[in-house]
N, C-alpha and C positions, 0 to 999 in steps of 0.2 A: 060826402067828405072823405079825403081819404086819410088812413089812421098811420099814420110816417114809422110809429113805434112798432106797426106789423111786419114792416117791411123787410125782407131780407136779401141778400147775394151771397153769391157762392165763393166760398174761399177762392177760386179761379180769380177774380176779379182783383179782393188784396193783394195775394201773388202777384198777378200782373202790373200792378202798380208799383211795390217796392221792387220785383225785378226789372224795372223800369230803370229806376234810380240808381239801384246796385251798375248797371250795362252801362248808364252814361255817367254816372259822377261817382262810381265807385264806392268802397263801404263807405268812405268819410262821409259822401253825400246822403248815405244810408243813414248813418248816426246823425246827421245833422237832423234829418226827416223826422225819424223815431225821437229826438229829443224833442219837439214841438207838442209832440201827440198827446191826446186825456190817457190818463195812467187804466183808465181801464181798456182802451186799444192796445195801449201797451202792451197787458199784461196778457191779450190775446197773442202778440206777434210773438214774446216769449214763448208760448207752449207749444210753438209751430201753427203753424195754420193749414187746416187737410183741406186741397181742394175743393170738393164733391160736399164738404158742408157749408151749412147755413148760418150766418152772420149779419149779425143788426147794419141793415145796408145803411145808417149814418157812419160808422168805418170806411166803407168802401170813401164815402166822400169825401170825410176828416183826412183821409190818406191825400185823395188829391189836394184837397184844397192845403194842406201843410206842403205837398211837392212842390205847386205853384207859388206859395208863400214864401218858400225858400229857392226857388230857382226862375220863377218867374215873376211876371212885369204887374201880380196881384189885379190882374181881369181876366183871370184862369182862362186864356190864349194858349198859355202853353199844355192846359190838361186835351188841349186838339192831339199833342204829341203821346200824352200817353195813350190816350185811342188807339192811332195809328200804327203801336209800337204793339198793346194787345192784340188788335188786328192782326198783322204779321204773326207773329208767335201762334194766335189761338188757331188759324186757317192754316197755317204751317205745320203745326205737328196735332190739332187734336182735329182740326174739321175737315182733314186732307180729304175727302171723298167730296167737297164743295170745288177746290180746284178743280179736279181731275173732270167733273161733268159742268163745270163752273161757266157760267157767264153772267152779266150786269142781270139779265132774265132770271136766269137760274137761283141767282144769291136772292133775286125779289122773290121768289116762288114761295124758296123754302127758310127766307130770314126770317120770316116772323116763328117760326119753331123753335129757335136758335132762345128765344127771351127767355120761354122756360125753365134751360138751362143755367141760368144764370139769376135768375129772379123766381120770388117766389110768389109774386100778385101781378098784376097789372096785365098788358098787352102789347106787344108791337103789331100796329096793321099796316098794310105794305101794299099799295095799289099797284094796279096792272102798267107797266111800264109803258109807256107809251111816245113813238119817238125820241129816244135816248131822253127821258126824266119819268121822275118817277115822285109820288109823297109816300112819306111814312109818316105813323103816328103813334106813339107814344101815348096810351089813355088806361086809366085806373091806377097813375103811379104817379106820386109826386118825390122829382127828383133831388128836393131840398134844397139845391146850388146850382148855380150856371155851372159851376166844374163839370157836373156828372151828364148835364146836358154838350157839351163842347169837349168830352170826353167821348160818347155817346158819335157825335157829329165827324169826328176823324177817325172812328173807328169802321164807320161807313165808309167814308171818304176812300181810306185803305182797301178794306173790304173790296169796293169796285173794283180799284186799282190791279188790285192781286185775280179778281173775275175779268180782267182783258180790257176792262175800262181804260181813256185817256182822256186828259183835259175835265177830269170829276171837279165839279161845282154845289157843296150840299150849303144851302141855307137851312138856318133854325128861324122860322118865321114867326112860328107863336109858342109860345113857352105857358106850360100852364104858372110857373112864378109872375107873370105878366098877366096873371087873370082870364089867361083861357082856358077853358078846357080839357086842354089835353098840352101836348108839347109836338110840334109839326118841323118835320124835315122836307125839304125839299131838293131833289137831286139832278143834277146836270150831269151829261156826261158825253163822250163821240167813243168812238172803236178805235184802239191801236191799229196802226196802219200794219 
């Protein structure tokens, strides 16, 4: 069984979400976010939040799940977006050496290395691609919410996109909140022409 209350993320991850909110709905959207939040996140967002540290990953997903609560249609659809938007930012300015040797291959090769940085148990495993699809999985971590998984899911989605990928198709087929084992992606994709 796994112990939720172990769990951690890296300030990277908060960041990335309320810089999310700040980019497209501005402070007001900001303030809307932060008034929702348990007063002990709160009291985290107040002292700054450093990057490179470690933070009870139910933040990470209180953040999304209040984003979506206030901007989206509450079946955390829209947390596909903040994915997408960390994605960009994080292969943009911190994982720039993944473009530059970058391909749908390449991100498979060396994503599963990437979780470490960000998490502090679990695993991402990342099979051998094979004819443009590929699975990943997700085991020894339970992600509390759909949010964090379809957060998870466009972040991938991205991720290809920015490695040369076109026409990206990721399903979340099994979800350990669904009583499986683990949480399984599933990835489509063709080559930019």
């Amino acid at each position: 069984m796994i112990d939720q209350s172990l769990q951690k993320s890296k300030g990277y991850t908060l960041k990335g979400a309320l810089n999310f909110v700040e980019a497209r709905f501005g402070k007001e959207g900001l303030e809307r976010v932060l008034n929702i939040l348990s007063e002990d996140l709160k009291k985290e967002i107040t002292k700054t939040i450093a990057p490179s540290q470690w933070y009870p990953f139910k933040y990470q997903v209180e953040i999304y799940e209040a984003i979506d609560k206030t901007f989206g249609s509450g079946n955390f659809e829209y947390c596909k977006e903040i994915g997408k938007y960390t994605a960009e930012y994080e292969i943009s300015n911190i994982h720039k050496l993944f473009l530059k040797i970058g391909s749908p291959e390449t991100i498979f090769k060396f994503g599963s290395l990437l979780w470490g940085r960000y998490y502090n148990s679990g695993k991402l495993l990342i099979s051998t691609p094979v004819k443009f699809q590929a699975e990943a999985y997700v085991k020894d971590w339970h992600p509390i919410s759909k949010a964090f998984c379809l957060d998870l899911l466009g972040w991938m989605e991205k991720t290809l996109y920015l490695a040369g990928a076109n026409s990206v198709y990721i399903k979340h087929s099994e979800c350990i909140l669904e009583n499986f084992p683990h949480c399984k992606y599933e990835g489509f994709w063709k080559y930019k022409d």
